[in-house]
Each structure stands twice: as C-alpha cells, then as structure tokens.
C-alpha angles and dihedrals in degrees: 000000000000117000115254129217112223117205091176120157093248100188134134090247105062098042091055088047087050090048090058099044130102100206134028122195119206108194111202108211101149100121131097102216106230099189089066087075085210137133082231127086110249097245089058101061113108121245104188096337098322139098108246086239098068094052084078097036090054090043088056096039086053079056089047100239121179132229106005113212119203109201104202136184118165120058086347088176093057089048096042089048093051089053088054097052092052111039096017132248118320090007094118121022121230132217118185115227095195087189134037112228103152136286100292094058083050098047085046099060089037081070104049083074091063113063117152093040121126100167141100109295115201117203119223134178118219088223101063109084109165106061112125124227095236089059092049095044086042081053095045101045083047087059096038094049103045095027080227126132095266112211132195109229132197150171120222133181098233104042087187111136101000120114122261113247091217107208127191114229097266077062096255117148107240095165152354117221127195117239095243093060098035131104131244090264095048097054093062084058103119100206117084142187114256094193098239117114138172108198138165108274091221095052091035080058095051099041096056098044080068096055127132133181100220095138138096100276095048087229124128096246116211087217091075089076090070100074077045096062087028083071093038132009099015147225141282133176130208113195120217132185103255090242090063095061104027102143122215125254114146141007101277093052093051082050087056102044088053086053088054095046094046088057105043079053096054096052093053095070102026091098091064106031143029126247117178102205121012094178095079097026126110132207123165118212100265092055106121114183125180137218122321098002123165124222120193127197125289090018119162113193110181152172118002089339114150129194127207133211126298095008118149111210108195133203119310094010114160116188124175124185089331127137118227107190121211126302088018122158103206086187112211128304083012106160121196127172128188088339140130124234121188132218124290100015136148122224130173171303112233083335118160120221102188118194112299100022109134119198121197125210119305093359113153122225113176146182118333090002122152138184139167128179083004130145116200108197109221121296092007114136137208100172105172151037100332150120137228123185131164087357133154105201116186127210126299096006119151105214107196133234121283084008108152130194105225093216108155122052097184095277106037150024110236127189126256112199114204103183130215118294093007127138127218116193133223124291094009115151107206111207108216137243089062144122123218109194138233107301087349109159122225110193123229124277085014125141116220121215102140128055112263116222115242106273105023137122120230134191140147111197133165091246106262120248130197122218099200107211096020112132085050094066099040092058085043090055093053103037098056124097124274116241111250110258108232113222108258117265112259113227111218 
C-alpha cells in the first residue's frame, strides 16, 4: 500500500469535539476528475456559486456532524484552500490521499482523523451535490438505531457501471458487487449502490482494516465491507430516487444538476412568491426571499442575498450578497454586489451598487447610477447618470444629474459628506475630500474643492456673455455664395 501524507488538524480541540459527537461525516474528494477535460480538480467546479465539495459538507454540517473530515488527493492545496475560504480555518479537517487506490483506502485515512470517536460516521462524495437532508438523516437514524451498515439504495434506468446490491433470497444484502466483477445475472439485478453509507465508527475501523484489492481495478473497494456487516453487525438498506444521489463526471452532468438544484430552489419558495418565469431564473442555495415577493424574467439572485416582503424584482436583475429590505422596486439590469437596501426604495434602471454601498429606507437611486463605499440617508434621491463613491450622503438630499464624487486622486480614496436637506446640481463634480452643509446649494455645472457652510449657495462658473445678433450672422455666413475657384496657374 502507498505511503500517505496527513495534513489533520491534531489538535486537542477536534478530537474532544469528536469524542462528544454523535455523528461524524468523511467527505471523499480525492479524485481529479479526468472526464471534465479541465485544468481544474472536479470538486472545484462551481454548481450555482459554489465549489461541488461544499454541497456535502453543508448537507453534514445541517445533521450536525462533527467533525467533518475532506480526503483529498488532486491539487489538495487548491481544494483545502477553497474549504477555508467557506467555512473558515480549522472548520473541516483534511487528510491527503497521495494516491488514489479506491474508496476503502480513502475511507480508511479519513479515520484515522477521528480517533477517539466512537459514533455513527456518514460517508459522503464531493461529487455528489444533490442528496437531500431528509433522505441522509433518514440513512443515519436507520444505522444508529439498528447499529447496522446502513446503505443508500437506488434504481436507475440505465444500471451500467453501479454496483449490484446482491440479496439472499430472505432478502437479506449479503454483498454489493461492482459492475465490472459481476456476472451476467448479477448485472440484471435492478437495484444499485449509490455510494453513501452511515456506519458504526468502531466497525467501520475494523472492516476496512480487512480490505484487499483482489478485483479488476486493483483498488481496495469500500463495498467489500458489506458481506462483512452482513455476518455481524447487519445490513440495512435506504432507498433514494437516482436523481438524489447522481454523482458528477463531466460537464454536461454538472449543467444538469444545476438544472435539478434551480429548480428544487425555486420551489421552495414558490408558495409564498412569484416568479414569472422560473425557467430563466437563478437562485443560489443561500437565497432567502420573503412573502409576496415579485420575480421578473432573467433574474440572478446569488451568494448570501436576502429579500424582504412585498419587493418586486424586475427583468435582468442581478443581485450578490446583498440585502433588499421590504416593498422594495429593483427596475430592470440593476446590479448590486455585497449592499443594503432599505425598505421602500427605488433602484434602478440599469443602476450599479457596488460593495459597500447602504441604502436607508425610500432612497432613490435611478438610471446609470453608480455608487461604491456610499451611504444614502433616508428619502434622499440621485435619480440619473452619477456616481457616488466613498460618499456619506445625509438625509433628504437631491443629488443632480451627471453629479460625481472625485474620490481618488491616484494614491488614495478620499470622503465626500453631503448633509442632510442639501442640493447638489447637475453636473456638479465634488473633490473629495469635502464637506457640503445642512441644506447647503451647489449650482449647477460647479466644481467643488472647498466645504461649503451650511446654507449657502456655491458655484464656480466662467462669467456668461452674451454675442447679440449672433445666430443671424452665423445663417448669413453660411447662406451666402462661394467665390468661384479659379484653375492654378501651370509653370512652364
């Protein structure tokens, strides 16, 4: 057997959080996914904004399994690092499987990170992304209550490839066997391993110390645990619809799951909201939306964003980790990344909310607007073809068409403060760092380098003049006869 690198959080803390736990979850992601013909590892391609990887992990953290334990093989530090990122440092051990030699080996590092443990341990793929949490719990409470080898079960149209679930004629399992070692009869055989166990840790231990990789494939199989609990502990059998536990191994699969998984979202919240056309309509897994709600066509709704009550989302909206608040109209091609919008707002259309932008209650932001780091105070209003960065704008304030906030001068971002009740006029360019006062006026077309007092009225304007007559002479220049051009003269 080849030697392993472990790279296991050891410390003190896991394995007494291990010890107290009733259920463990080893997710096996070691594999590289060759039939995605792609420079990245399987488990790291995205389904609906996240990696595959993290749809079993959620699904063990919603059972409360701890810890959680990711095997991983192929560009481990790409993979670790993308757990990290998600669920934070130390959140999911790791144990490296260098090389692949089938899911008993794998099952057999993973527990080695959970000493102490004497629980029920589900085993999950990180490339199976659309398993439900009824049907695992339903999977894990089968094991713990009958201290059997609990198995998922399906029944697929197309057998080809799955493992045979081998019964004797009580009906009893006595073994699974994979498709390329089984015989002709026991490849009519209907029902199929999906892969997913719960199993007692200490027997789990114990099976796959016996393993041996005397098949076709040369690789220690975690199947041939099954005849072992079939002659102690038992064996019990879950069945799931094939869709459930479809695993990923190429593009067109991870199109269709997403499929799968856009559609199980939207009918979660389809009793309580409308969505006109779910079809083309995203929502990513942590979406939440609340009553009465409105969704328009074309509509993309990601990461951590949360809709409130009563909020119409119109066409080509596209809306990431941001929070709508209730009664809200997102207008059509709004795009809104990591903001607040409060309730009773206007946005839109085809506005801009970059990351950090905070909107209070009824604020207006309209067409070509853009804003980033800003802060509108309630009922103010910047309906038009502006931008706001770095920007704290109080309440009330009208902010003019075409009005920009100068807030980077090459090195550095600098505020702009817009108090409560002030009006900024159109075309105005704002120099940060400034302050404009409490009901303060900016004139149209002004630039704004110094603070302006609170009431008063700024401008900075080229004095007008006035040409009388002008437009007269202007038609009568163009309006009289060309002079005739005379032929060059010739040298000769």
């Amino acid at each position: 057997m080849a030697t392993t690198k472990s790279a296991v959080n050891r410390s003190d803390k896991p394995r007494a959080k291990a010890a107290a736990s009733k259920l463990a979850c080893l997710v096996l992601a070691a594999g590289k996914g060759t039939r995605m013909n792609s420079n990245r590892v399987k488990v790291l391609h995205p389904l609906l904004g996240a990696p595959l990887v993290a749809y079993a992990v959620d699904r063990a953290h919603e059972l409360g399994a701890a810890p959680v334990v990711a095997v991983l093989g192929h560009d481990r530090a790409a993979v670790e690092h993308a757990l990290v990122q998600r669920y934070g440092a130390g959140a999911i051990a790791v144990v490296e499987q260098a090389e692949q030699l089938g899911t008993g080996h794998a099952v057999k590092l993973g527990l080695a990170a959970l000493r102490g443990f004497h629980g029920t341990v589900l085993i999950l793929y990180g490339d199976v992304p659309l398993l439900t949490r009824a049907i695992l719990r339903a999977l894990c409470d089968r094991s713990r209550k009958t201290g059997a080898l609990a198995v998922l079960t399906t029944r697929p149209a197309d057998a080809t490839g799955y493992g045979r679930m081998v019964r004797d004629p009580r009906g009893r399992v006595v073994a699974i066997v994979e498709h390329k070692d089984a015989t002709v009869e026991q490849r009519a055989i209907a029902e199929v391993n999906a892969g997913i166990y719960a199993a007692p840790a200490d027997f789990l231990r114990a099976a796959v110390r016996r393993l041996r990789a005397d098949n076709a494939q040369g690789e220690y199989y975690l199947t041939d645990i099954v005849p072992v609990a079939a002659r102690s502990i038992g064996v019990q059998t879950v069945a799931a619809d094939p869709t459930s536990v479809a695993g990923i191994n190429d593009r067109r699969q991870l199109v269709a799951a997403e499929a799968v998984l856009r559609k199980r979202l939207i009918e979660r919240f389809a009793a309580h909201a409308t969505f006109r056309d779910p079809a083309s309509t995203v929502i990513e897994p942590d979406v939440t939306i609340g009553r009465d709600v409105e969704i328009g066509r074309h509509v993309s709704l990601r990461g951590r964003t949360s809709i409130g009550a009563g909020t119409r989302i119109d066409d080509g909206v596209i809306l990431t980790d941001t929070v709508v608040g209730a009664g809200v109209e997102v207008k059509p091609y709004t795009v809104a990344s990591a903001a607040v919008i409060g309730d009773g707002c206007k946005i839109g259309p085809f506005a801009h909310l970059r990351p950090g932008t905070v909107l209070a209650a009824d604020v207006h932001v309209g067409n070509f607007v853009e804003t980033k780091k800003a802060r509108l105070g309630r009922g103010s209003k910047a309906n038009h073809l502006t931008y706001l960065g770095d920007a704290e704008v109080g309440e009330k304030v009208n902010i003019g068409a075409g009005t920009i906030t100068c807030n980077y001068n090459g090195y550095e971002k600098r505020i702009t403060v817009i108090a409560d009740g002030a009006f900024i006029g159109s075309d105005s360019q704002l120099v940060a760092p400034v302050r404009i006062g409490r009901r303060a006026v900016v004139a149209a077309g002004a630039t704004i380098v110094n603070d302006v007092p609170d009431g008063h009225l700024a401008l900075s304007r080229v004095v007008q003049t006035i040409v009388p007559g002008y437009a007269d002479k202007l038609a009568r220049r163009y309006a009289s006869p060309k002079p005739a051009q005379t032929e060059p003269k010739r040298s000769r």
